[in-house]
C-alpha positions in Angstrom: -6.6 5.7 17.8 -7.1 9.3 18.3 -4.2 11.5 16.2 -4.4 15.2 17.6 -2.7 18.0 15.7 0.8 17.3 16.8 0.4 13.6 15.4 -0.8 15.2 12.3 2.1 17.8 12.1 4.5 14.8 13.0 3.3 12.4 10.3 3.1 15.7 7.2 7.2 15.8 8.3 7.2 12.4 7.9 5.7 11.8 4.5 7.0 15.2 3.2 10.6 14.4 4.5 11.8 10.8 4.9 14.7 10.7 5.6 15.0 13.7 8.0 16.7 12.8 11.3 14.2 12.4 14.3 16.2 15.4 16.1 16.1 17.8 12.8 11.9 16.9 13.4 12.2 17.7 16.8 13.7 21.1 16.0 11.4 21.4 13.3 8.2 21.1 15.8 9.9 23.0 18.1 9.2 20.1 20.6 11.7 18.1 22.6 13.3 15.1 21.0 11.9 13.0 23.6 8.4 14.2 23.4 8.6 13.4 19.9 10.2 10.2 20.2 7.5 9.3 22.6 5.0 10.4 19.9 6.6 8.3 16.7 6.7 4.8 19.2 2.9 5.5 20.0 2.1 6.0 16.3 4.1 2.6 15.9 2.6 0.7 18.7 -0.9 2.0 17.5 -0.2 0.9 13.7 -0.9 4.2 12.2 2.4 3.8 10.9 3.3 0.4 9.5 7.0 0.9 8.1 9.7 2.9 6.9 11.1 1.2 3.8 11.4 3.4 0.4 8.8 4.1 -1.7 9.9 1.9 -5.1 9.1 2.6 -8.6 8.1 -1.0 -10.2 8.2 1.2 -13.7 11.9 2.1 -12.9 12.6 -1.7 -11.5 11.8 -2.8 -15.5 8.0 -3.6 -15.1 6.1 -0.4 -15.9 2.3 -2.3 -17.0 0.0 -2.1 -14.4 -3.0 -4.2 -14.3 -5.9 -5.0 -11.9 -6.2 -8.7 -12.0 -9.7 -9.6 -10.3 -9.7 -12.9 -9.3 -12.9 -15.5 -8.9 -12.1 -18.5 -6.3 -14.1 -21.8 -5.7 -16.0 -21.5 -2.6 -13.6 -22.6 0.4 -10.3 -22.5 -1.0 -9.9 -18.3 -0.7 -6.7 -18.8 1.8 -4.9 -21.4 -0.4 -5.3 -19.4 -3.4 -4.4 -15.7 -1.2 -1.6 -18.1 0.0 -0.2 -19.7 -3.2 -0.6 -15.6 -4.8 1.7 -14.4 -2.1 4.8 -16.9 -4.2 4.0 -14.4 -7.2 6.8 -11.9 -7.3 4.7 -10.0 -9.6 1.8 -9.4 -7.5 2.8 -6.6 -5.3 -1.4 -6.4 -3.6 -4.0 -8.5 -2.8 -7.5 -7.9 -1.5 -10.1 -10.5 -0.7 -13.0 -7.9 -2.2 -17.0 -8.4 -2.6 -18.8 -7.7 -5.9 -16.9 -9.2 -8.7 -15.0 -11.5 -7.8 -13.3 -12.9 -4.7 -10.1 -11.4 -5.1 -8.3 -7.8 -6.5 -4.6 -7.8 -7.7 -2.4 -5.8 -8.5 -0.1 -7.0 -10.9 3.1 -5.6 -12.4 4.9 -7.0 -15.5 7.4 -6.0 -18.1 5.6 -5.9 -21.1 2.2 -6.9 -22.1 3.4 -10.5 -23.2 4.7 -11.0 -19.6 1.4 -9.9 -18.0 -0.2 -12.5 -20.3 2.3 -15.0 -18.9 1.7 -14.1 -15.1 -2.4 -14.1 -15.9 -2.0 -17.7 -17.3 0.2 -18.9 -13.5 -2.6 -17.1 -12.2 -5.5 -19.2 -14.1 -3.3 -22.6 -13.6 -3.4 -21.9 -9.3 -5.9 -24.5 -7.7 -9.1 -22.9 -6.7 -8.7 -20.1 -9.4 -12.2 -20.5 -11.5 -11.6 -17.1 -13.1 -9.9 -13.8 -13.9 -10.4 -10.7 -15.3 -8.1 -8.0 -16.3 -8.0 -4.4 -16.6 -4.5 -2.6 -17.5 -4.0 0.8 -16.1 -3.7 3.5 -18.5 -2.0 6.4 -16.6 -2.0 7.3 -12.9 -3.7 10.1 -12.1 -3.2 10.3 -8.2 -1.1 8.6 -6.7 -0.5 6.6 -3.6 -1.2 9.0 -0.8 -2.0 9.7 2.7 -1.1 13.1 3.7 -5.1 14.6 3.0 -6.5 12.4 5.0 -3.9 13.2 7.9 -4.3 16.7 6.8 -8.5 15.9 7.5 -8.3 14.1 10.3 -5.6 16.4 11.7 -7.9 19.2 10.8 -11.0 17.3 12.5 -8.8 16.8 16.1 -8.8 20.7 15.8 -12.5 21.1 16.4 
């Protein structure tokens, strides 16, 4: 999927302003609402962008621990297990990984005690041999995208 530099400029308004109408982008651009309309249902059909629901704050929703929950499988039962983690409301990721490990988590809970509790349902899933824990301190960048638009937008230019 190539992104030129009106993708790029179309996906910064995105990320910088959610909630903006598609016609306020449009004037915004200073393109025509249907050229941009055309733009956002290729970035769709292409999956460079993969939803519109809210960013949510786990921390704010009650469960502000963060962990990384690596996760070692018996040989052949990787699905059942990525499967039976997917009933976990406290899992919000799941990577099947190489190094150490079969499997990254990441795991939010209440308190420590609860993230003790949702280790131990993890350890009692069929085909789970291991796991290992590490409980994130602070964030110190978060979740983003718009550099590597901003690079790739940047690359399209050359």
């Amino acid at each position: 999927m190539a992104v030129d530099e009106l993708d790029t400029r179309i996906l910064r308004l995105l990320l910088e302003q959610p909630l903006t109408s598609v016609r306020e982008y449009a004037r915004v651009l200073g393109i025509a609402r249907g050229t941009l309309q055309a733009r956002l249902d290729r970035l769709e059909r292409d999956g460079v962008i993969t939803g519109t629901a809210p960013s949510l704050s786990p921390a704010a929703l009650g469960h502000p621990v963060l962990a990384f929950v690596h996760i070692e499988v018996t040989q052949g039962h990787l699905d059942e297990v990525g499967e039976a983690l997917a009933a976990v409301p406290e899992i919000v990721e799941a990577f099947s990984i190489t190094g150490g490990g079969d499997l990254l988590t990441r795991v939010v809970a209440r308190d420590n005690a609860h993230l003790e509790d949702v280790v131990q349902k993890l350890i009692s899933l069929p085909g789970v041999v291991r796991t290992r824990s590490e409980v994130a301190l602070r964030e110190r960048v978060p979740h983003r995208l718009l550099p590597l638009v901003e690079s790739i937008g940047r690359s399209a230019r050359r």
